[in-house]
ZAVEXLO-157879 format. One line per field, with one value per residue: residue number from 1; x, y, z of N, C-alpha, C, O, CB in turn; residue in three letters. Coordinates in nm, 4 decimals. Glycine has a CB too. Layout:
% ZAVEXLO-157879
i = c(NUM|...) .
nxx = c(X|...) .
nyy = c(Y|...) .
nzz = c(Z|...) .
caxx = c(X|...) .
cayy = c(Y|...) .
cazz = c(Z|...) .
cxx = c(X|...) .
cyy = c(Y|...) .
czz = c(Z|...) .
oxx = c(X|...) .
oyy = c(Y|...) .
ozz = c(Z|...) .
cbxx = c(X|...) .
cbyy = c(Y|...) .
cbzz = c(Z|...) .
aa = c(ala|...) .
This chain:
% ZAVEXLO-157879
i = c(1|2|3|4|5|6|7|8|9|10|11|12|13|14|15|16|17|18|19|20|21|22|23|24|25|26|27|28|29|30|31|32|33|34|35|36|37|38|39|40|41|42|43|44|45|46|47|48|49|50|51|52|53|54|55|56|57|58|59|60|61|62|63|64|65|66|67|68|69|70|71|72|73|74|75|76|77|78|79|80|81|82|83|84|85|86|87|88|89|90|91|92|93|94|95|96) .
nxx = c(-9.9253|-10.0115|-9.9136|-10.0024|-9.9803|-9.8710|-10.1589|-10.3361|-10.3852|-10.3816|-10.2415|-9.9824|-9.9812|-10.1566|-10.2206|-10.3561|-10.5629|-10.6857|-10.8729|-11.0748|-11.3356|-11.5146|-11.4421|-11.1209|-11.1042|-11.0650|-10.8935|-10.6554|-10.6734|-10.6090|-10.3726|-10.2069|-10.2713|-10.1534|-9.8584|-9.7866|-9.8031|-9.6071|-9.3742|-9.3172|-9.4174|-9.6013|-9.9282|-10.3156|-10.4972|-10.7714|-10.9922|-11.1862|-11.5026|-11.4956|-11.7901|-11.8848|-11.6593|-11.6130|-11.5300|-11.2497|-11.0878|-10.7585|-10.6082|-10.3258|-10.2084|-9.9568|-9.9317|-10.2325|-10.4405|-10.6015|-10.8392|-11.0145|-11.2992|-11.3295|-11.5909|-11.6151|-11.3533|-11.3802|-11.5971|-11.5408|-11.2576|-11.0181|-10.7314|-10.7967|-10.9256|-10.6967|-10.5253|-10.3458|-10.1585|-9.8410|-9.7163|-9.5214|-9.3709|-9.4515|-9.2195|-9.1826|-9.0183|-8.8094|-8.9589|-9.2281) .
nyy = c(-8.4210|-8.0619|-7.7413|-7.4753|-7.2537|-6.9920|-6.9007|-6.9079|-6.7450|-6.8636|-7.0749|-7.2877|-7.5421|-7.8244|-8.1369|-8.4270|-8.7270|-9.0585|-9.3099|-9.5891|-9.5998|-9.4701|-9.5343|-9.5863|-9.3375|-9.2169|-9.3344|-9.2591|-9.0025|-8.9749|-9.0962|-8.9349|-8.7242|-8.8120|-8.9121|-8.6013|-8.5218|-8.6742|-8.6523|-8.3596|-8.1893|-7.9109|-7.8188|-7.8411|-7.5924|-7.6104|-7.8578|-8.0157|-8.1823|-8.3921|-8.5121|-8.6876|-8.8342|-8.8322|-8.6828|-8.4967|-8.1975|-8.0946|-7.7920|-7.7077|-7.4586|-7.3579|-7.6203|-7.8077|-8.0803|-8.2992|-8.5169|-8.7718|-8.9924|-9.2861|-9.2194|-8.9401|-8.8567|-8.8827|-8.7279|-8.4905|-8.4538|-8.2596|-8.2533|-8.2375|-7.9968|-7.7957|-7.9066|-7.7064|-7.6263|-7.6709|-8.0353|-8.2036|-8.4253|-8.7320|-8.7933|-8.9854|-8.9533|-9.2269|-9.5061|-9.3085) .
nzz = c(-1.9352|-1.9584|-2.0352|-2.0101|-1.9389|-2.0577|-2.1785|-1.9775|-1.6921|-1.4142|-1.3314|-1.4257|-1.5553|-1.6376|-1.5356|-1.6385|-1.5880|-1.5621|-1.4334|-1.4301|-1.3237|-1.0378|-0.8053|-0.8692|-0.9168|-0.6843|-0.5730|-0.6531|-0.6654|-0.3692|-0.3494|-0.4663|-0.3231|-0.0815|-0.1804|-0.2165|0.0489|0.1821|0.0615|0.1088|-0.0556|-0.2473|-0.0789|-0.1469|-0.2669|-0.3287|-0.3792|-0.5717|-0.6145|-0.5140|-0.3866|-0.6423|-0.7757|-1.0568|-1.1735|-1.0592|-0.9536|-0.8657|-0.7249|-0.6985|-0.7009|-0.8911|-1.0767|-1.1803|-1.0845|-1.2982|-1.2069|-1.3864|-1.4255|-1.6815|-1.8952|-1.8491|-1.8835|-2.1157|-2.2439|-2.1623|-2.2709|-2.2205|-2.3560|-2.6051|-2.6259|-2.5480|-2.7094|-2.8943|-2.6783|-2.5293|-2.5038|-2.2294|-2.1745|-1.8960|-1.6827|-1.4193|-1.1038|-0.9252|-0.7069|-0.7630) .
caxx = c(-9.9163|-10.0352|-9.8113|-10.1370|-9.9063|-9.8835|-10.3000|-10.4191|-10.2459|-10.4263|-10.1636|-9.8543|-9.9436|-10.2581|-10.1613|-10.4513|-10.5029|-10.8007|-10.9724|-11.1961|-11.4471|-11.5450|-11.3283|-11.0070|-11.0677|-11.0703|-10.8204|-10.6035|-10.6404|-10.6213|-10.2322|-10.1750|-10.2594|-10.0625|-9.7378|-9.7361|-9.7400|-9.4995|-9.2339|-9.3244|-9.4910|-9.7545|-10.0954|-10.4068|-10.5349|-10.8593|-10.9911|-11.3497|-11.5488|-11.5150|-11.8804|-11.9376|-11.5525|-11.6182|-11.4383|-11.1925|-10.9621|-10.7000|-10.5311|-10.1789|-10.1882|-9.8450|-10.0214|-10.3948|-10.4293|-10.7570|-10.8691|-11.1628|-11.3228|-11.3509|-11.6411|-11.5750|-11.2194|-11.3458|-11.6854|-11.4480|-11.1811|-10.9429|-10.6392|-10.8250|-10.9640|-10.5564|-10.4730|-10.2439|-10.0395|-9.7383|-9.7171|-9.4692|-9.3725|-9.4158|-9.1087|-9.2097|-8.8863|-8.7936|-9.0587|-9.3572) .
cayy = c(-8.2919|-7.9949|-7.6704|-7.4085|-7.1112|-6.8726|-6.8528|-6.8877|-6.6674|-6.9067|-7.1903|-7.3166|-7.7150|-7.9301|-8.3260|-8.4891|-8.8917|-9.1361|-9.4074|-9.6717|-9.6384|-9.3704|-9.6157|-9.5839|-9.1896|-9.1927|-9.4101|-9.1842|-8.8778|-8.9997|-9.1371|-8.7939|-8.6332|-8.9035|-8.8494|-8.4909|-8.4571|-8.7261|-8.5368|-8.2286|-8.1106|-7.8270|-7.8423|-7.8131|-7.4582|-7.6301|-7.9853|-8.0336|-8.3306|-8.5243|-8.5984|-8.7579|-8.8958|-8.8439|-8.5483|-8.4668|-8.1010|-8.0646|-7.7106|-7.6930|-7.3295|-7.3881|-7.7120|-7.8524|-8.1918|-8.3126|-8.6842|-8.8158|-9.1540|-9.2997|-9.1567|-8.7906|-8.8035|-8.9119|-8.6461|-8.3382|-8.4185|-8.1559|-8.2603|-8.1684|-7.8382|-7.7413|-7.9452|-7.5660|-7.5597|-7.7906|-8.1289|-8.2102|-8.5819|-8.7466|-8.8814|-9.0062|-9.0243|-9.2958|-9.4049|-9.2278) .
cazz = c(-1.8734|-2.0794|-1.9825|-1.9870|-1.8652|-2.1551|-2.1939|-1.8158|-1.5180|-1.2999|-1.3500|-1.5137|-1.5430|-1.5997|-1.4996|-1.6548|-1.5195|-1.5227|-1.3804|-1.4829|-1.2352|-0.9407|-0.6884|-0.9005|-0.9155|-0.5905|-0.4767|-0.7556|-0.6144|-0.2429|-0.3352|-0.5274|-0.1922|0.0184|-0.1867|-0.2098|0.1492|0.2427|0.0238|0.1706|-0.1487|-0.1799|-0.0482|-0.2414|-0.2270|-0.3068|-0.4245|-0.6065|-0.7001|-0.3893|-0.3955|-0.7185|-0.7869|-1.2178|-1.2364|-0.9151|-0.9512|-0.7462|-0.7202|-0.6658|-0.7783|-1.0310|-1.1314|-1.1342|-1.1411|-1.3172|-1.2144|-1.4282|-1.4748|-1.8386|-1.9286|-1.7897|-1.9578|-2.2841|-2.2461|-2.1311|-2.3605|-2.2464|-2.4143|-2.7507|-2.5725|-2.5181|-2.8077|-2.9224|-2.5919|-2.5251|-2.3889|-2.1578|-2.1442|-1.7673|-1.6426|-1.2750|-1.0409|-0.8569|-0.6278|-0.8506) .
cxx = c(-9.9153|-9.9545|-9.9297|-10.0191|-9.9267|-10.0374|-10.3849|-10.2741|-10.3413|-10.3356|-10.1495|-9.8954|-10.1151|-10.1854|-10.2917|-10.4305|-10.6912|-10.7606|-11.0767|-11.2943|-11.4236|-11.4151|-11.1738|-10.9911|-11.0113|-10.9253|-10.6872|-10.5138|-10.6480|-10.3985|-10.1633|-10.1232|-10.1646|-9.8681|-9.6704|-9.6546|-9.6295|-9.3519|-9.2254|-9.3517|-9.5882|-9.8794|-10.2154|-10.4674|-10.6983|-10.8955|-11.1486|-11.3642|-11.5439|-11.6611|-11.9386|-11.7917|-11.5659|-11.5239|-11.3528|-11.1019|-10.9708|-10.6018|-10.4116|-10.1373|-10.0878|-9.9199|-10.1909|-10.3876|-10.6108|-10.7682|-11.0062|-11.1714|-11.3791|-11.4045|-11.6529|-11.4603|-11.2752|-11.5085|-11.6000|-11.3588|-11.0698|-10.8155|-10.6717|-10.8602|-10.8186|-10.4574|-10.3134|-10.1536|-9.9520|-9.7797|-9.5987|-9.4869|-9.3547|-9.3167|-9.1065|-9.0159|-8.9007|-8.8747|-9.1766|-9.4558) .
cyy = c(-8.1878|-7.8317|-7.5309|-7.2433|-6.9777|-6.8172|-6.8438|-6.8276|-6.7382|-7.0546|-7.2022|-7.4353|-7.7417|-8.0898|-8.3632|-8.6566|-8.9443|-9.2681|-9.4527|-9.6177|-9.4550|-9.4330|-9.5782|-9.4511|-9.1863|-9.2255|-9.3125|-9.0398|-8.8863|-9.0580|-9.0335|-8.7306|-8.6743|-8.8366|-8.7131|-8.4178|-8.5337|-8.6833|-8.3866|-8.1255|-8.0154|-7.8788|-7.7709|-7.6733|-7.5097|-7.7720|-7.9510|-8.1804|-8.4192|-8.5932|-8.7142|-8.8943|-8.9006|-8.7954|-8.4564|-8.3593|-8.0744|-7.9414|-7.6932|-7.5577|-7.3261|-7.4805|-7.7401|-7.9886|-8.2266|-8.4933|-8.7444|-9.0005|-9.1547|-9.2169|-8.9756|-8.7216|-8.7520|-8.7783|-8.5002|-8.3179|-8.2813|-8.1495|-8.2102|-8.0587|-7.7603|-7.7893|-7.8462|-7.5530|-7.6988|-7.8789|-8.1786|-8.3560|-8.5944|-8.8403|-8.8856|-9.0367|-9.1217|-9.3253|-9.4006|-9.3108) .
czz = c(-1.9852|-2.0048|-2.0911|-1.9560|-1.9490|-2.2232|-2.0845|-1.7350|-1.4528|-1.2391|-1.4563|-1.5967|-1.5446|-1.6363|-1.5663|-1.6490|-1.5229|-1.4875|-1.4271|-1.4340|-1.1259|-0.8248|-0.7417|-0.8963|-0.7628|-0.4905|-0.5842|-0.6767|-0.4645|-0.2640|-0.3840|-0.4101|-0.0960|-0.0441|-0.1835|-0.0468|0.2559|0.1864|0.0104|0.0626|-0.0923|-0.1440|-0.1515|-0.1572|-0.2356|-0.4007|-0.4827|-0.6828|-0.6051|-0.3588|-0.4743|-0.7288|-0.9553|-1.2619|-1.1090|-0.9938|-0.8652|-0.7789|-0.6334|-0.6576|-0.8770|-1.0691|-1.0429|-1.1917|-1.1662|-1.3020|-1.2408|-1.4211|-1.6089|-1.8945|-1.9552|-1.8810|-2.1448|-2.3352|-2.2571|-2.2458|-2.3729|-2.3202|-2.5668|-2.7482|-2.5922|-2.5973|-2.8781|-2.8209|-2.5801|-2.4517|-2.3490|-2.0879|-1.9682|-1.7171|-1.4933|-1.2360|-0.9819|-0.7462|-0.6504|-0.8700) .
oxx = c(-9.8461|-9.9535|-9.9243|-10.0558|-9.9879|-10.0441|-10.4920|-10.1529|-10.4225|-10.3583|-10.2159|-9.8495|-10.1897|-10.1220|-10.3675|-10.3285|-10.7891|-10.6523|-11.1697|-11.3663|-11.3441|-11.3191|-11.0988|-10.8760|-10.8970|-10.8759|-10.5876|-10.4010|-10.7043|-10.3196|-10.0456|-10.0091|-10.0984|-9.7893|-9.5512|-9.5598|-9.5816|-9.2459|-9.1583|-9.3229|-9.6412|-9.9227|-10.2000|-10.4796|-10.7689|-10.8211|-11.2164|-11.2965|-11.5942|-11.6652|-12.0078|-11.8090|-11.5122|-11.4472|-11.4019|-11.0390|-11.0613|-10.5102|-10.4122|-10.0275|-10.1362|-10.0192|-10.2406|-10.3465|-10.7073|-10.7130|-11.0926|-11.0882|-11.4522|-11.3395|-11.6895|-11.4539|-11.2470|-11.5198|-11.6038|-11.3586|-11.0401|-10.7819|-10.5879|-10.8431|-10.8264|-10.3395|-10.2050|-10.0598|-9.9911|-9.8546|-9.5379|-9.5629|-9.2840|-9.3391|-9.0383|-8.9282|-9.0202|-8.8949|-9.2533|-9.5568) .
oyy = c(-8.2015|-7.8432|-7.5117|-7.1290|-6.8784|-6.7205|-6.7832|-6.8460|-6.6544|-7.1185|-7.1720|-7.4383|-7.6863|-8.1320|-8.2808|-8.7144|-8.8763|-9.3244|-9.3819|-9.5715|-9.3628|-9.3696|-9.5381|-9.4137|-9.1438|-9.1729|-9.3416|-8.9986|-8.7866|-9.0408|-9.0294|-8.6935|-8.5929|-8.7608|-8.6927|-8.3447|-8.4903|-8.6815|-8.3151|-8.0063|-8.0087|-7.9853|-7.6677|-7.6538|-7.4549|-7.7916|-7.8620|-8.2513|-8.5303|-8.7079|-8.8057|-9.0127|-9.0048|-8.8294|-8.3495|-8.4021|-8.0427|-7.9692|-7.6677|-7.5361|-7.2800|-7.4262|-7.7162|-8.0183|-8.1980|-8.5746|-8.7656|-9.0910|-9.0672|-9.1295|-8.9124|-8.6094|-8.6697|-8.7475|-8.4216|-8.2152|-8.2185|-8.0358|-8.1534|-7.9913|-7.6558|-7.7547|-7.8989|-7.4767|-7.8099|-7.8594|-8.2139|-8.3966|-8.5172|-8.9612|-8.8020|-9.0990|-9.1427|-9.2324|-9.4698|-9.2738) .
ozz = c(-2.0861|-1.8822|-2.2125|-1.9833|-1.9097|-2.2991|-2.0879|-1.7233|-1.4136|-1.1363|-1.5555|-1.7109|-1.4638|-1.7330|-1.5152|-1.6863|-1.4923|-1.5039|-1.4657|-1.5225|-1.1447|-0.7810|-0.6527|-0.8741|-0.7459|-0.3909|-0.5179|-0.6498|-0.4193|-0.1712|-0.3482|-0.3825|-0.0316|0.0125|-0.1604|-0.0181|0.3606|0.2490|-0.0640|0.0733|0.0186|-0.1879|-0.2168|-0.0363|-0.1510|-0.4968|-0.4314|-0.7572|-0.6223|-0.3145|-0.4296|-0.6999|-0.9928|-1.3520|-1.0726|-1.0906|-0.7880|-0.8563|-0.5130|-0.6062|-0.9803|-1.1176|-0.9329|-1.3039|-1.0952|-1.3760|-1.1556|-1.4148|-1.6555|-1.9521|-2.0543|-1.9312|-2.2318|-2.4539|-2.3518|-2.3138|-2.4745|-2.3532|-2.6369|-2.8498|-2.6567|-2.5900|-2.9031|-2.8436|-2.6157|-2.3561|-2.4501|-2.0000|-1.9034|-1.7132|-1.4340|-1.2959|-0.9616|-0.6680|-0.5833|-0.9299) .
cbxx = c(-9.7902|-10.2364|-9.6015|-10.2669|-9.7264|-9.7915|-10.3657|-10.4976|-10.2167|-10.5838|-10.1972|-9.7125|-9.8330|-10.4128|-10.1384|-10.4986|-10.3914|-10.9022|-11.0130|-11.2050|-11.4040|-11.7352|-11.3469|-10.9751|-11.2091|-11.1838|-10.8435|-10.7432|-10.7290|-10.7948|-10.1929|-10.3038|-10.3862|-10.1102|-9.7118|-9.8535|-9.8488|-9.5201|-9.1828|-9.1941|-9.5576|-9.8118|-10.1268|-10.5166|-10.4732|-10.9185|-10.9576|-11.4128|-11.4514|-11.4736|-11.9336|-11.9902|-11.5447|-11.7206|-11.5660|-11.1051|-10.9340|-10.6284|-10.5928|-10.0929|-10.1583|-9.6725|-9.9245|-10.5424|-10.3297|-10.8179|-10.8349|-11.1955|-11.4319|-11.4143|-11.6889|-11.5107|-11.0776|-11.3781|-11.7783|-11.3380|-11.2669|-10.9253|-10.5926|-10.9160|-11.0219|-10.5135|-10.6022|-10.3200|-10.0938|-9.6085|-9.7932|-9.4883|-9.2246|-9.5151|-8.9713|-9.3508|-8.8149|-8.7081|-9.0362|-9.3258) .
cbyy = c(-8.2811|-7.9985|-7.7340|-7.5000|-7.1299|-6.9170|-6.9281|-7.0843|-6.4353|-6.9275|-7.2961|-7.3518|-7.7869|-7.8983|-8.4089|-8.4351|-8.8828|-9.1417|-9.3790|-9.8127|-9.8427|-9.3740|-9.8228|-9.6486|-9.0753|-9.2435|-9.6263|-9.1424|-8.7712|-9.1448|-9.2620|-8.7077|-8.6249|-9.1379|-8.8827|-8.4229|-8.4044|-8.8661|-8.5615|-8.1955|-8.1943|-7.7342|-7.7721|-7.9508|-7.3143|-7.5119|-8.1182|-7.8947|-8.3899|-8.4596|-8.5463|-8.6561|-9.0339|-8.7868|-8.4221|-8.6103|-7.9974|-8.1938|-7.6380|-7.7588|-7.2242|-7.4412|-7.8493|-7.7517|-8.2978|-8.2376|-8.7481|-8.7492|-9.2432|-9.3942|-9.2136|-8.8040|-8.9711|-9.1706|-8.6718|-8.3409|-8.4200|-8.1135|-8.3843|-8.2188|-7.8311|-7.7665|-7.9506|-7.4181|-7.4825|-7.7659|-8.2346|-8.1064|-8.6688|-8.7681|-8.8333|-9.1707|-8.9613|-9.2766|-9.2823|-9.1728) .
cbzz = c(-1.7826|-2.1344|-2.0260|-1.8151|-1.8525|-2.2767|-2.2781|-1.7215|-1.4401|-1.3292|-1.3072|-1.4232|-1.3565|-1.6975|-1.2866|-1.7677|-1.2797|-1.6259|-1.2919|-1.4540|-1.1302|-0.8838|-0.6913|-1.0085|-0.9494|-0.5718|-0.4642|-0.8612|-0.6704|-0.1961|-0.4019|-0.5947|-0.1166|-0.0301|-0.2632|-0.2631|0.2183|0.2362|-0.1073|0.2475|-0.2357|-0.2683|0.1111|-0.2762|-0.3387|-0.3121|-0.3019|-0.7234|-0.8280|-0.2302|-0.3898|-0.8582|-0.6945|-1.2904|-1.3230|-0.8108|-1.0206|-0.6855|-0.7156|-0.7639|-0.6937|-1.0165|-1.1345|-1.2077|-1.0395|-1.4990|-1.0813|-1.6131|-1.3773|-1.8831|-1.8846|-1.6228|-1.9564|-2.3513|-2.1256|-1.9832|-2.4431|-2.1470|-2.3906|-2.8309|-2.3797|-2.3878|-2.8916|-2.9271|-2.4188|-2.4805|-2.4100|-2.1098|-2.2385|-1.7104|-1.6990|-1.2424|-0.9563|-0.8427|-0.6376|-0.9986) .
aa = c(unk|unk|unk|unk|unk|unk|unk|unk|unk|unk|unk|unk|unk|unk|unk|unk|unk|unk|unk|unk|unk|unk|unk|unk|unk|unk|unk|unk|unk|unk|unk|unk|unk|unk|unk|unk|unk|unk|unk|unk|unk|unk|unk|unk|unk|unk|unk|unk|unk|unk|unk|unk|unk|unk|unk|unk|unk|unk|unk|unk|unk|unk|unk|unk|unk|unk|unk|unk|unk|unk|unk|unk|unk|unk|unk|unk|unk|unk|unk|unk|unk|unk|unk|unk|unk|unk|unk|unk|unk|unk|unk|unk|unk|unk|unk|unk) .
């Protein structure tokens, strides 16, 4: 998790997460969506990438979660793009 806040006003939070394959994106950001709204988390203001499954963002508006597959992650490379802003170890709760 890269903590984006102090250079974008469009969000606080990028989650970045992969997947081998198009199937694992998928199935990724389909349990993302499942838990958020079984603990009455926010809803996505808007999702993209559902056609291909390479490169899936999901807007949270405070966070964006980005879900690539291998290739995509290791092409995009945003963690070296944002390399200058903090990272923010993930400590899943209980559950997670």
């Amino acid at each position: 998790m890269i903590d984006v806040g102090a250079v974008l006003s469009i969000t606080q939070y990028f989650l970045i997460v992969s997947g081998r394959n198009t199937r694992q994106v998928r199935a990724i950001a389909e349990e993302i969506e499942e838990h958020l709204f079984l603990t009455d988390g926010p809803k996505p203001l808007r999702v993209e990438g559902r056609d291909e499954y390479q490169w899936l963002l999901m807007d949270y508006g405070d966070f964006i979660v980005h879900v690539f597959d291998t290739e995509s992650r290791a092409y995009y490379d945003l963690e070296r793009l944002w390399s200058d802003q903090p990272r923010i170890a993930w400590e899943p709760s209980e559950g997670s």
